[in-house]
C-alpha positions as CSV (number, residue, x, y, z in Angstrom):
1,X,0.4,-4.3,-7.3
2,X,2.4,-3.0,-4.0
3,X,5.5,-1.7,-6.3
4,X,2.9,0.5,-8.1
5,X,5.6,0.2,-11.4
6,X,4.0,0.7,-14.2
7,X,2.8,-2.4,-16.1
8,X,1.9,-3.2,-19.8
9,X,-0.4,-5.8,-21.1
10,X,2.5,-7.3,-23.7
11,X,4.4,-8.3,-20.3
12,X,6.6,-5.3,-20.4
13,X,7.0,-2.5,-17.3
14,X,8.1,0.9,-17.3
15,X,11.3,0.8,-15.4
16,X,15.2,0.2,-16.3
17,X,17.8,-0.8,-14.4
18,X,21.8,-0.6,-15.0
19,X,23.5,-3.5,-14.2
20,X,21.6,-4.8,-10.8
21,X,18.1,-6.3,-10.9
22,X,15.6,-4.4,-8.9
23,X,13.9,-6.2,-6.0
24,X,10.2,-6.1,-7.5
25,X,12.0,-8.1,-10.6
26,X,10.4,-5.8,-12.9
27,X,11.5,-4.4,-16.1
28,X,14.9,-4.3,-17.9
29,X,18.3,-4.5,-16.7
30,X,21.4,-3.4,-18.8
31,X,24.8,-4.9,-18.8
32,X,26.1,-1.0,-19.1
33,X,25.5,2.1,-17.7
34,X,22.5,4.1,-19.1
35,X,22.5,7.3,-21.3
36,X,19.6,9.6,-21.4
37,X,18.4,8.5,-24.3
38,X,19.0,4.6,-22.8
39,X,16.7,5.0,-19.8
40,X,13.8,7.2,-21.4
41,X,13.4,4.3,-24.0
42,X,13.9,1.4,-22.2
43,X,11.7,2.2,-19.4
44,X,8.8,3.3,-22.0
45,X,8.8,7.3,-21.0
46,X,9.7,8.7,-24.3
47,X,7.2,10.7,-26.6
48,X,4.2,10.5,-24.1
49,X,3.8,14.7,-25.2
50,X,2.0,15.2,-21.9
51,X,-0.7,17.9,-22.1
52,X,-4.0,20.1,-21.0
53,X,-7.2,19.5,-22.9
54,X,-10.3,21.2,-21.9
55,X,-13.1,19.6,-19.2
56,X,-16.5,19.0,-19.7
57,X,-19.2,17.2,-17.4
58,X,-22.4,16.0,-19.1
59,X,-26.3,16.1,-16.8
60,X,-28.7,13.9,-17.9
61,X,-32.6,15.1,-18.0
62,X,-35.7,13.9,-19.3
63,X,-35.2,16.6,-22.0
64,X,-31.9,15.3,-23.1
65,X,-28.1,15.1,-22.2
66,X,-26.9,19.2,-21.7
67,X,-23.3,19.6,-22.1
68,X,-21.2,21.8,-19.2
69,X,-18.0,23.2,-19.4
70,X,-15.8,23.0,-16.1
71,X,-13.6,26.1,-15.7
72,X,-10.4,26.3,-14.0
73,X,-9.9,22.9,-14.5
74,X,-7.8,20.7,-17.2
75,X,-7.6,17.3,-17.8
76,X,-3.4,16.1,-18.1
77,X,-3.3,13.5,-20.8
78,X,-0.7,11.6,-22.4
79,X,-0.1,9.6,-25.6
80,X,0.4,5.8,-23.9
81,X,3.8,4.5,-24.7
82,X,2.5,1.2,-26.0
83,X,-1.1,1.5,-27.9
84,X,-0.3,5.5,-28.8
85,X,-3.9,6.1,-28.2
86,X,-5.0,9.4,-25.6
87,X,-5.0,8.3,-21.3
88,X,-6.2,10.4,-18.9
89,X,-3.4,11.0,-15.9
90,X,-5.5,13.4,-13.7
91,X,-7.0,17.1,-13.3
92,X,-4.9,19.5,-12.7
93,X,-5.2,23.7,-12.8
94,X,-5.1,25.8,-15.6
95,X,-1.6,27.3,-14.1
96,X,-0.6,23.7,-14.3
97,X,2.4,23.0,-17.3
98,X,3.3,19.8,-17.6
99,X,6.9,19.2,-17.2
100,X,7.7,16.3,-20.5
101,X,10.1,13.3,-19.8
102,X,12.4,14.5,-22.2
103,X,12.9,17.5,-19.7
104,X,13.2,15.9,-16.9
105,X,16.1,13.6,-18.8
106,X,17.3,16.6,-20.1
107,X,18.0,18.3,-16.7
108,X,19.7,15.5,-15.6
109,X,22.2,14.7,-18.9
110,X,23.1,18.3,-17.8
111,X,24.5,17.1,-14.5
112,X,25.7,14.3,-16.5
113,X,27.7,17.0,-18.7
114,X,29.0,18.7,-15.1
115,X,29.4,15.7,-12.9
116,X,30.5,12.2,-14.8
117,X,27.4,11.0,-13.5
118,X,25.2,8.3,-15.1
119,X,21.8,7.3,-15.6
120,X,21.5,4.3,-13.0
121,X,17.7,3.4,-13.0
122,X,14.3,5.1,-14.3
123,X,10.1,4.3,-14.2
124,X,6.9,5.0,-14.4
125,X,4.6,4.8,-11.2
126,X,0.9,4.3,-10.9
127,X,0.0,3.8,-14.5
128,X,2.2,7.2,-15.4
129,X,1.3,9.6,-13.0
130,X,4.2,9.8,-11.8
131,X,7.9,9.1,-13.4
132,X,11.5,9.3,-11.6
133,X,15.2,9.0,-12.7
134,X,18.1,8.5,-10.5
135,X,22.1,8.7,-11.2
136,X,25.1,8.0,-9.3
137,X,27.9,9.9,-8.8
138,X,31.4,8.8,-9.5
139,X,32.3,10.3,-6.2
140,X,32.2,7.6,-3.0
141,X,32.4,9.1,0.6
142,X,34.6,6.7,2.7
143,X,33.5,6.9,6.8
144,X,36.0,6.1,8.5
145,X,38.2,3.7,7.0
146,X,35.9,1.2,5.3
147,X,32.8,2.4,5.2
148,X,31.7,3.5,1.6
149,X,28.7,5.4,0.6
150,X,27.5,6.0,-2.7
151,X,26.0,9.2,-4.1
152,X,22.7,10.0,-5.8
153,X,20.5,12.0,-7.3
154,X,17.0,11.2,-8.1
155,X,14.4,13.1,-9.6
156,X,10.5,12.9,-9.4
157,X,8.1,14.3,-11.2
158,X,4.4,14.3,-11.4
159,X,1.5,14.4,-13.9
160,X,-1.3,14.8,-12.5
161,X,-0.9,17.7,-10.3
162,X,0.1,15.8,-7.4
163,X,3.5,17.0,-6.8
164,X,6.1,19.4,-7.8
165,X,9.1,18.9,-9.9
166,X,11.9,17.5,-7.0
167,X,15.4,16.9,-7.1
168,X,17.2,14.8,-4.2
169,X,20.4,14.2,-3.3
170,X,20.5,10.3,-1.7
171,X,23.1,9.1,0.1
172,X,23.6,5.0,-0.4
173,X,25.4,2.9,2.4
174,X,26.8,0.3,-0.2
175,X,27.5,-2.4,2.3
176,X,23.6,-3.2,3.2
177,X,22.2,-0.7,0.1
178,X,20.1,1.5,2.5
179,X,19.0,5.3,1.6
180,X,20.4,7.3,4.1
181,X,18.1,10.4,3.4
182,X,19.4,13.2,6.6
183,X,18.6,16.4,6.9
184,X,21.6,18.6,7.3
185,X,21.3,22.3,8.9
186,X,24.1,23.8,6.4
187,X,23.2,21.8,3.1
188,X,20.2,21.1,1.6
189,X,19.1,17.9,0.1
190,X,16.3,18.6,-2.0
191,X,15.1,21.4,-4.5
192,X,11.4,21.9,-6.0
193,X,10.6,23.3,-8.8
194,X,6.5,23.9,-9.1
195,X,4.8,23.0,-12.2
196,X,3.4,26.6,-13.6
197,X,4.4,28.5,-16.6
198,X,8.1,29.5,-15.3
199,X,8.6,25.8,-14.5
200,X,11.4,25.6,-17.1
201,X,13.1,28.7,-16.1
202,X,13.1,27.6,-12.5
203,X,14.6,24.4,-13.7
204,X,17.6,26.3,-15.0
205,X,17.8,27.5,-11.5
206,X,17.8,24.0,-10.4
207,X,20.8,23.1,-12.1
208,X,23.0,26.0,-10.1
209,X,21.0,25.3,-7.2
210,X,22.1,21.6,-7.6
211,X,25.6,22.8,-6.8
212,X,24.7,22.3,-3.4
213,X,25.0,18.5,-4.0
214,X,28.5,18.8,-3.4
215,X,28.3,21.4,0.0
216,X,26.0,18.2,0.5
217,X,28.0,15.2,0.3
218,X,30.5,17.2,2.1
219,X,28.6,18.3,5.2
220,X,26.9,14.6,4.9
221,X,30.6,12.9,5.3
222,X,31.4,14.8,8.1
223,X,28.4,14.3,10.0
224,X,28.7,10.9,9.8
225,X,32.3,10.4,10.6
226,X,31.7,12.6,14.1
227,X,29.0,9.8,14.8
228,X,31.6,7.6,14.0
229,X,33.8,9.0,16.2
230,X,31.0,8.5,19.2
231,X,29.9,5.4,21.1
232,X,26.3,4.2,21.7
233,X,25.1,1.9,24.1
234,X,21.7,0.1,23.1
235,X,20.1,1.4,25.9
236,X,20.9,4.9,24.0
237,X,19.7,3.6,20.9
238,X,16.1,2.6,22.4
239,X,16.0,5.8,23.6
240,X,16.2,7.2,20.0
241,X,13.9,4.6,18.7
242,X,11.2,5.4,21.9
243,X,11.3,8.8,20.4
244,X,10.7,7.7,16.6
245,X,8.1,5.8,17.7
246,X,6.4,6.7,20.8
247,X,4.0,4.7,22.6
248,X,2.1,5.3,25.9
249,X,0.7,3.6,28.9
250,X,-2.8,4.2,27.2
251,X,-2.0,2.6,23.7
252,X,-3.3,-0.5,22.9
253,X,-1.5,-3.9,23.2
254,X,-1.2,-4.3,19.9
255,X,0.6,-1.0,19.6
256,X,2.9,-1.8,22.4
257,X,3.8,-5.6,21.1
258,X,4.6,-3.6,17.5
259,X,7.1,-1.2,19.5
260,X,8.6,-4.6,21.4
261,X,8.9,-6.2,18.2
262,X,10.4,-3.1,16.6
263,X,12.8,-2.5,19.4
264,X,13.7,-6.3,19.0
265,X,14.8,-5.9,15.5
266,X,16.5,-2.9,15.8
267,X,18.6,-4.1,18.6
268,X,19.7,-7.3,16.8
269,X,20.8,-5.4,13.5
270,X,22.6,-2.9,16.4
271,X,23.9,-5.6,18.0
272,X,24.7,-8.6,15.8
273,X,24.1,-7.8,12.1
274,X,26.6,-8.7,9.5
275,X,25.9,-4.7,8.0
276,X,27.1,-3.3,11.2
277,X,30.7,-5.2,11.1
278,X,33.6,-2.6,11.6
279,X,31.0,0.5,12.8
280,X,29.4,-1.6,15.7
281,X,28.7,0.1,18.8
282,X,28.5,3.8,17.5
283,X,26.0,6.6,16.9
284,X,26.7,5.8,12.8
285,X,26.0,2.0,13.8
286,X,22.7,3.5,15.5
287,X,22.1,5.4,12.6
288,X,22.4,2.6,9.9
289,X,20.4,-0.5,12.1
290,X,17.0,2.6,12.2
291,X,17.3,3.1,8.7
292,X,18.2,-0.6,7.5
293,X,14.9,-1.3,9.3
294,X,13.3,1.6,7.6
295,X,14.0,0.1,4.2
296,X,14.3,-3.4,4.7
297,X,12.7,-5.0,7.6
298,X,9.7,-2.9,8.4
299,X,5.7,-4.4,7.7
300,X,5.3,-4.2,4.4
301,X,1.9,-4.8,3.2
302,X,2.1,-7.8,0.2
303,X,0.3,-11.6,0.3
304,X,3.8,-13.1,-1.2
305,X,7.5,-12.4,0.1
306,X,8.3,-11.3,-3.5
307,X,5.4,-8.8,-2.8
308,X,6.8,-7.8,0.3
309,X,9.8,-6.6,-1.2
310,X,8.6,-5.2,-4.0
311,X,7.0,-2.6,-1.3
312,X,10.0,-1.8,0.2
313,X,11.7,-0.9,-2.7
314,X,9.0,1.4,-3.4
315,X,9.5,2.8,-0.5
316,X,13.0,3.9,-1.4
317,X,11.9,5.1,-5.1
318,X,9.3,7.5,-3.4
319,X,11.0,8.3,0.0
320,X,8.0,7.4,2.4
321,X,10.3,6.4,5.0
322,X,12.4,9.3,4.6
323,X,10.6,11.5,7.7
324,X,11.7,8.6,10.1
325,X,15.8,8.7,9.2
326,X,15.5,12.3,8.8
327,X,14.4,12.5,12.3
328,X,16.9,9.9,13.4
329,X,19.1,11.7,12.0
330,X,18.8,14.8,14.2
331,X,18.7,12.8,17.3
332,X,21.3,11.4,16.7
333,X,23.9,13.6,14.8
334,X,26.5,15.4,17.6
């Protein structure tokens, strides 16, 4: 399936929702806001007591089968939430530690506990390799006058050696929901903590380091109210979008029609979009119509509408179109 949640063969997927259905129509959605202990059941991540077992590969002869161990290597294995029995996630190495669910919610109740935060949605990806959890802050950054933006954090973890243990701060434009991901010189927006025997110590360090969300949401707010405070023209803005996505006089036609087309729709959410009402002709404006089309307009590989969408939305669960509003971000901040 293009959302890549999780799904179970009573009907069921691993993913929760507080309060607003999720595009891919998966899952459960609460008429409250989530605890901890809320999302980890309800979206199936509890007790899966991820861990390292020993590897072994088996060569067939005409004398027999010949058992051989494989060093350095581990296979990470969970207890599956619904049938209890032993699944494979992946191989990983033997400085691998797996990183449980109940830490990961555990990390974040702390920032709970510190910020008035709450649990807002959490899932299992690609049969349970990998698992995330987001909250929203109570804080709202207004640009301008009218403008609100909500404040996340998500985390991501992975079990099957794919990725590290990462916390990001995410920026939501309320008015057309899109992740405004940016990447600010004085603030940072993500921290990683790698999976290897200090992994739980390190995510101690993640909760001070996390302090930074703030110095983030800050630096974030003023950012965007100096774009604010600037006009664009749309020759301007194809000038940033020529930039995001080159294309040159020996592409192929098919590559220059995609940029035409591209340049089309960003210039009509610049332009006339409903989303852009009150910010309309300014760098911000700019800003929001690239990342709008970012994560809701661009090709999204899917044979039904529903399917469509359901790629986007993984798209702002993962972050894959975070390089392309980072950069657009650093054209376009002043």
């Amino acid at each position: 399936m293009a959302h890549e949640i999780e799904q179970f063969t009573d009907g069921t997927a691993a993913f929760v929702s507080a309060r607003k259905s999720a595009w891919h129509k998966l899952g459960t959605v609460t008429t409250e806001a989530l605890t901890a202990e809320d999302a980890m059941r309800l979206a199936a991540l509890d007790q899966w007591d991820v861990r390292l077992i020993g590897l072994s590969a088996t060569e067939l002869t005409p004398e027999g089968a010949t058992l051989l161990d494989v060093p350095n290597h581990r296979a990470s294995v969970r207890t599956h939430p619904k049938t209890g029995r032993p699944e494979t996630l992946g191989v990983v190495g033997t400085d691998y530690t797996p990183v449980q669910n109940e830490e990961h919610a555990e990390f974040l109740n702390f920032l709970v506990d510190e910020s008035g935060a709450h649990f807002e949605t959490a899932g299992s990806l690609r049969d349970g390799r990998q698992v995330f959890m987001t909250m929203k802050l109570p804080q709202t950054m207004t640009i301008g006058t009218n403008d609100k933006v909500d404040l996340y954090i998500a985390a991501f973890n992975s079990h099957d050696g794919s990725s590290a243990f990462r916390i990001v701060v995410t920026p939501v434009r309320v008015v057309c929901a899109n992740t405004l991901r940016a990447s600010l010189r004085d603030a940072k927006s993500s921290y990683t903590v790698r999976h290897t025997s200090g992994a739980r110590g390190r995510i101690a360090q993640a909760r001070q380091a996390l302090g930074l969300t703030f110095k983030y949401a800050e630096e974030f707010e003023k950012a965007a109210q100096r774009m604010l405070d600037v006009e664009m023209s749309t020759p301007a803005l194809r000038s940033v979008v020529n930039e995001l996505w080159p294309v040159s006089g020996a592409d192929s036609s098919r590559k220059k029609t995609n940029q035409d087309v591209r340049w089309g729709t960003i210039r009509k959410l610049f332009e006339q979009a409903d989303t852009q009402a009150g910010i309309r002709g300014t760098a911000w404006a700019g800003y929001n119509a690239i990342t709008e089309y970012a994560n809701h307009v661009a090709p999204a590989r899917g044979a039904s509408p529903e399917l469509k969408n359901a790629a986007r939305a993984e798209r702002v669960i993962t972050g894959t179109a975070d390089d392309v509003m980072e950069r657009a971000f650093r054209l376009m901040t002043v």
